[in-house]
N, C-alpha and C positions, 0 to 999 in steps of 0.2 A: 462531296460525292465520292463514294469509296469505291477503289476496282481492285479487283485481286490477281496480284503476279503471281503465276508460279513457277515452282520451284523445283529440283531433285529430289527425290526421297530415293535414300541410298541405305541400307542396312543388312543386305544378306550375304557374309563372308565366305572367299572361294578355300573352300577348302577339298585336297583330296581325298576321290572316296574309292578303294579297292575292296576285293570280295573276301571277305571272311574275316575285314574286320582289319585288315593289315594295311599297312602304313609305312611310308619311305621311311620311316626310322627303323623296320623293321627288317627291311629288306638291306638296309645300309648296315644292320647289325649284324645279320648272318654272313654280308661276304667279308666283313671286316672278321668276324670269327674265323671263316677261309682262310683270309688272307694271314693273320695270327699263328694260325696253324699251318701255313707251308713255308712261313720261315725262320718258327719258331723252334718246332719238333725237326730238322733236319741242323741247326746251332746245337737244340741238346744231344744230338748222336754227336756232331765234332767235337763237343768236349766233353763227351765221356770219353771219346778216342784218343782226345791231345793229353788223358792224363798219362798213357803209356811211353808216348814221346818226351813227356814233362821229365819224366825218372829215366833216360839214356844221361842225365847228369846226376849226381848225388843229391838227393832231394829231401827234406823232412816227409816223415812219414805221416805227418799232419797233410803237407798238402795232398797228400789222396783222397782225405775228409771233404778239402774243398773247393776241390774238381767234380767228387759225386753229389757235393750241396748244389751245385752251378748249373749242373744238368737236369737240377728237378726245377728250380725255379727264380726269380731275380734277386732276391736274398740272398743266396748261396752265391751269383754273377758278381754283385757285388765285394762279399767278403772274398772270393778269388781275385776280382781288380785289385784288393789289397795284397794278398800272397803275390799274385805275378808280376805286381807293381804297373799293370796295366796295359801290359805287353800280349795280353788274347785279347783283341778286339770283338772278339764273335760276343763276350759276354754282354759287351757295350749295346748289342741288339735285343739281347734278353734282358735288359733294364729296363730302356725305351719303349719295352711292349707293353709297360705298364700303361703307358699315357695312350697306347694305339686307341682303347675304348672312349675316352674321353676325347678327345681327335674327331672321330669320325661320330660320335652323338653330337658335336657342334657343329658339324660341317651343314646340318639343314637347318633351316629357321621356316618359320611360319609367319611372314609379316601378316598385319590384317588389310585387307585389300574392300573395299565394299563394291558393290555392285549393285545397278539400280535395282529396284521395283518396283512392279504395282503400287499405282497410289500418285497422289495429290498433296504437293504443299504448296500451301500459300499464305499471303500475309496481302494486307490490305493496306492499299496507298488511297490519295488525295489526288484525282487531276484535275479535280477544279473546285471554285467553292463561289454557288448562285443558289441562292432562295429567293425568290419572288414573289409574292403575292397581297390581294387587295383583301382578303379573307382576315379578319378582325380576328379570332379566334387560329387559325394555323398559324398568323403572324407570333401570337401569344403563347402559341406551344413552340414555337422557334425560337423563344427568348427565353423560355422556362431550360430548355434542353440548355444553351448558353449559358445563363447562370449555374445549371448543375453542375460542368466543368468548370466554370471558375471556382465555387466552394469546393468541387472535389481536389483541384489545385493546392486550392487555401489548405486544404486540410492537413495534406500531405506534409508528413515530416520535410523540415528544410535539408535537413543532412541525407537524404536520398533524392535521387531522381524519379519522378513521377514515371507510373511504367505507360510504357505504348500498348496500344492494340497487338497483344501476342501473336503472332504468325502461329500456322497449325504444321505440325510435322506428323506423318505417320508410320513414322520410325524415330529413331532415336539418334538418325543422322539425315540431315537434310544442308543442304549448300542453294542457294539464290543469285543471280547475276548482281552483280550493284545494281541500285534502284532508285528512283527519285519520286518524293513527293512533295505535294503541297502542305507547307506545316507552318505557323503559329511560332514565330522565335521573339526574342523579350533578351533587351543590352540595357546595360544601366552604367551612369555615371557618378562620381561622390562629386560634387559640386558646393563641398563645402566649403571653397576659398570664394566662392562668390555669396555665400552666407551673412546677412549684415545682422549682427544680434543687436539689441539694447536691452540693457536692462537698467532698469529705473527702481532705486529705493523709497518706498511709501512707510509710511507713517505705523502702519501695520504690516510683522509680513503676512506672507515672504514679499521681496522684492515683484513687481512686475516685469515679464521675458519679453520681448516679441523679435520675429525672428520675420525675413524679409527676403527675395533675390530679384535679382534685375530685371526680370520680366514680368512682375506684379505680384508672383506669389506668395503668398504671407501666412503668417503661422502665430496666435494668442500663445506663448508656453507659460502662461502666469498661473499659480493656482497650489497647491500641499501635493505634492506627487513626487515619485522617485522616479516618474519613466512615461514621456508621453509620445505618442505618436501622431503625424497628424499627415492624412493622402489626399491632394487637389489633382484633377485635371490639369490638365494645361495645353493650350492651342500654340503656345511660343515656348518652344522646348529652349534651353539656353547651350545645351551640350548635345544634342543629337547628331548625328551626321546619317539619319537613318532618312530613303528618300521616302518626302510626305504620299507620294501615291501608293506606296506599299504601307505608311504606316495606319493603325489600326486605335493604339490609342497611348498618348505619354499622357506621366503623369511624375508626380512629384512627392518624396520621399520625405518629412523634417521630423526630425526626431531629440528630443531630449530626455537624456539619462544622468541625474540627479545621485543615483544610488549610489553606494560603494566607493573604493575608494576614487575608482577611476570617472570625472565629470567629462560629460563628453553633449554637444550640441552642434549638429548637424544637417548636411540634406544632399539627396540622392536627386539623381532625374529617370528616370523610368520607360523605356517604350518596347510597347509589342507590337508586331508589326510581320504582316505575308513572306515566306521565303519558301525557298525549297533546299531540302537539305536529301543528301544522297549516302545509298547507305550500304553497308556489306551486310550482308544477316547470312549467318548458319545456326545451324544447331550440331553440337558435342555432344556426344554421351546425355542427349536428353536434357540439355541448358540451351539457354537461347542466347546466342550472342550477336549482337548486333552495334555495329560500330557507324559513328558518321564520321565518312569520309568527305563532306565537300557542303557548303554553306552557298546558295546562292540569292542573291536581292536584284536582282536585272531585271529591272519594270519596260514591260512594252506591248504592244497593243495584241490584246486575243481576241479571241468568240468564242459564246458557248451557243449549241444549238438546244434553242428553246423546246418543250413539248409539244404536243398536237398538232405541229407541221406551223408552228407558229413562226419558222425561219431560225434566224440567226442575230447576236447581239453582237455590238463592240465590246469589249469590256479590256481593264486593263487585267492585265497577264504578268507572271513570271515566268524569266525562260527554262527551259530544261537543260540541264548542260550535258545530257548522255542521249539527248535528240536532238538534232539542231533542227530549226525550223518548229517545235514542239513548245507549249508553254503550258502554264494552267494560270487559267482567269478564273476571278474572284471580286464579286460583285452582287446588285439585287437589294432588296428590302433586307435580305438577312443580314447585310455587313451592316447596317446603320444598328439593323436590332443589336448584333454583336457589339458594337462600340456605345449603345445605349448601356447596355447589360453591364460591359466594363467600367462603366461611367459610375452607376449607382453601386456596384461594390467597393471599386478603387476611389472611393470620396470620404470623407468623414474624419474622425480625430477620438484615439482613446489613451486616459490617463489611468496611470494602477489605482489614485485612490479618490477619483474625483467619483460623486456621487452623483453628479449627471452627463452621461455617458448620449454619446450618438447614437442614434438610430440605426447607422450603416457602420456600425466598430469590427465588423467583424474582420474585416481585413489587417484596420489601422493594430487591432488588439492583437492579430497574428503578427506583424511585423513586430512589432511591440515586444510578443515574448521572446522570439529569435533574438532580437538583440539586446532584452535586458538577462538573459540566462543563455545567451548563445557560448558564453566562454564553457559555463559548466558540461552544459550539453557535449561540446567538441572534448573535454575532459572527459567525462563518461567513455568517451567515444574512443580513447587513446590517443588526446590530441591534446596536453597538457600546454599552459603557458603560454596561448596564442594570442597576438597582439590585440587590444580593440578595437584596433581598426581594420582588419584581417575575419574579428570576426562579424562586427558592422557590416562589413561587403560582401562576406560571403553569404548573410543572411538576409538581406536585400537581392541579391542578382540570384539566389539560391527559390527563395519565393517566387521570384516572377518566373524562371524559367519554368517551375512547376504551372504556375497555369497555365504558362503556352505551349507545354506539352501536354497537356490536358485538353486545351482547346485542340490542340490537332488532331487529337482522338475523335473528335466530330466531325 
């Protein structure tokens, strides 16, 4: 269920406005001219006068040259500091008035300041997640929508974050209190020390693989391939610490890559699973920026209120951490359809070069390509030399989280 917070729209800058067009810079330039001119023009009459006092001693007839250079302007001030060796101070003012303009144009600034207006932003949260119903047909469009975000997931490049439901700004600056919603998060672990491989040499090859972990899951890797994938459910996770009432669906990661130089045989564990994650969002200069500040898994008991006055449900909940007392429940026919949905895409097993391929590959064949060309890809990417097992994990825990942020979009 989606509600919409809103937000500040801020975009119209105070600027001053006086009549005819003029501007505290204009007004700060004519009294700095003033002010220039009354203690400038009263220096150039003292030393045209000090050059009469200058010659009561025996004087070169050069310096009369320049005493009358000093009294027209700071150049002439100057080359008299040299003749008098610095002894008329008044010229020292007729230098310095070169900077007075530069002084007094920096003396104002114009920061930009914004100021609200008219208008509406908002962006769209999760406070609860219940679909119910006995309807054969809306049950079926509730699982159709589910599976669209998980392939839309899938789809999504590994090396980007899948984008959220855009917030609206109607300006090109907009700011939002933190926020919290109900969202779809996905943790994975490498659990390849608990990995049992055998491989057994036949008569013909290649060799036969079969790969195994302690809680029943198991994996054929026999067969002419440079790179196979293969994703089971799983009810008995061996590495999760994620609570089963929040979680939604694990599943299990085993992979072998045959190719190149680097042989690598392994397996991940996988879960997604109800949270609420809280969030700062603004908008800059017409970007959207939006940060998660805070992860929360605190299962405990809610209600949602039913339609048509049909009352009120239990259901379980997560809590709010920016409401206390607040949670958003998630329950109904749609979370089984949701974890059915997740079931038939996250199952299956695909090889590069086997010629009979799963039914359901599409996922095992996505994980598949992130981590047999994950290296190249991060290379394209300006991300040379990265280990493979760096880019193994990043391209497993990179997938999943795309579809639980996908799935939160619904």
């Amino acid at each position: 269920m989606a509600h919409i917070t809103p937000g500040v729209a801020t975009g119209a800058s105070l600027v001053c406005k006086w009549p005819l067009g003029l501007t505290l810079n204009t007004l700060i330039a004519f009294l700095a001219t003033l002010a220039r001119a009354a203690f400038v023009i009263p220096v150039s009459e003292s030393i045209s006068q000090l050059k009469w006092l200058w010659y009561r001693d025996e004087r070169p007839l050069k310096d009369f040259q320049d005493f009358d250079s000093a009294s027209r302007g700071p150049w002439g001030s100057l080359q008299l500091l040299k003749t008098t060796k610095g002894c008329i101070i008044s010229t020292v003012v007729f230098v310095t008035a070169i900077f007075t303009s530069t002084l007094t144009q920096s003396a104002v600034t114009y920061p930009v300041r914004l100021a609200r207006v008219d208008g509406t932003a908002v962006v769209a949260r999760s406070t609860s997640f219940y679909f119910s119903t006995a309807n054969l047909f809306s049950g079926i469009n509730q699982q159709h929508y589910t599976e669209q975000s998980i392939f839309e997931g899938l789809s999504y490049s590994h090396t980007q974050e899948f984008p959220l439901s855009p917030a609206r700004c109607p300006t090109s600056e907009c700011k939002w209190e933190a926020y919290s919603s109900l969202s779809v998060c996905a943790k994975f672990w490498n659990v390849t020390d608990s990995l049992n491989t055998t491989v057994t040499q036949s008569p013909t090859p290649p060799p036969s693989r079969f790969a195994s972990l302690p809680n029943g899951i198991s994996a054929n890797l026999s067969g002419y391939h440079q790179g196979k994938v293969v994703l089971q459910g799983t009810r008995r996770p061996i590495a999760s610490d994620i609570n089963p009432e929040s979680s939604l669906f694990n599943f299990t990661v085993i992979y072998s890559l045959l190719g190149g130089a680097n042989e690598a045989i392994g397996a991940a564990e996988a879960v997604l699973y109800f949270c609420t994650k809280t969030y700062n969002l603004s908008f800059a200069g017409n970007i959207e920026l939006r940060e998660v500040i805070g992860v929360t898994t605190d299962v405990e008991q809610g209600s949602v209120e039913l339609p048509a006055g049909q009352g009120r449900r239990e259901l379980p909940a997560i809590r709010d951490p920016l409401e206390p007392g607040s949670n958003f429940p998630f329950g109904g026919t749609g979370l089984g359809s949701m974890q059915e949905s997740l079931a038939y895409a996250l199952n299956g097993s695909y090889a590069d070069m086997s010629g009979d391929q799963s039914t359901l590959a599409l996922a095992p064949a996505r994980y598949w390509a992130a981590l047999q060309y994950g290296a190249k890809t991060l290379e394209d990417l300006g991300r040379p030399n990265v280990s493979q097992e760096t880019v193994i994990n990043e391209s497993i825990a990179n997938i999943t989280n795309n579809i639980a942020r996908s799935l939160s979009n619904r």
